[in-house]
TORFIBA-480519 format. One record per residue (C-alpha): residue number from 1; x, y negated, z negated. Coordinates in steps of 0.2 Angstrom, whole numbers, plus 5000, padded with zeros to 4 digits. Layout:
N
k xx yy zz
NUM X Y Z
...
//
This chain:
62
k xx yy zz
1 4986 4986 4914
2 4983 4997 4930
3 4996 4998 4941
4 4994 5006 4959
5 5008 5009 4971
6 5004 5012 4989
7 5018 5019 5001
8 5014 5015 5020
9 5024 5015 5033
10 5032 5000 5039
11 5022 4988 5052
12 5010 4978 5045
13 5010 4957 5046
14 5011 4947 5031
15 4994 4945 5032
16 4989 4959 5030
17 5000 4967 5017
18 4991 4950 5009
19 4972 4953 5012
20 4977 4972 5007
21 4982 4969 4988
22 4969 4957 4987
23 4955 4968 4990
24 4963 4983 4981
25 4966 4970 4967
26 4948 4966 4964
27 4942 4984 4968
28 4952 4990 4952
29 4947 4975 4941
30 4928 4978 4947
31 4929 4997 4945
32 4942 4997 4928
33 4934 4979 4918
34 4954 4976 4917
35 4956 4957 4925
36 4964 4955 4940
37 4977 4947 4934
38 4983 4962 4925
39 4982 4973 4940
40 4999 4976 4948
41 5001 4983 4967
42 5016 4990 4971
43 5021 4990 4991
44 5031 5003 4997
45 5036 5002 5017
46 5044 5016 5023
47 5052 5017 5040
48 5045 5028 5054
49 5061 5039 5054
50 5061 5041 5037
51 5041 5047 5036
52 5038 5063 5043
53 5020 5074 5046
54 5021 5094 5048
55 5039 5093 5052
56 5039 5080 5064
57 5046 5062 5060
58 5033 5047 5065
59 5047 5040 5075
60 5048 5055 5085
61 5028 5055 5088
62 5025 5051 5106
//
């Protein structure tokens, strides 16, 4: 059973965050033979001012 978790920051409609673990979804079943509906996605949204790059928070960015 793969399991894939994804950390992203916050932001994203429902729809996306759908057509995203759908398409990860089938590109692990394709590239693993596991089915798809043993392949878990795991979504984790972080805040902007909890996420930072060299230092600097992504909420701070300008």
């Amino acid at each position: 059973m793969p399991i894939v978790h994804i950390d992203l920051i916050a932001g994203r409609s429902q729809d996306q965050l759908k057509h995203l673990v759908e398409d990860v979804t089938k590109a692990v079943s394709k590239n693993t033979g596991a089915p798809a509906e043993h392949v878990h996605v795991i979504l984790n949204e972080m805040q902007k001012n909890r996420y930072s790059v060299g230092g600097v928070l992504k909420s701070d960015e300008k």
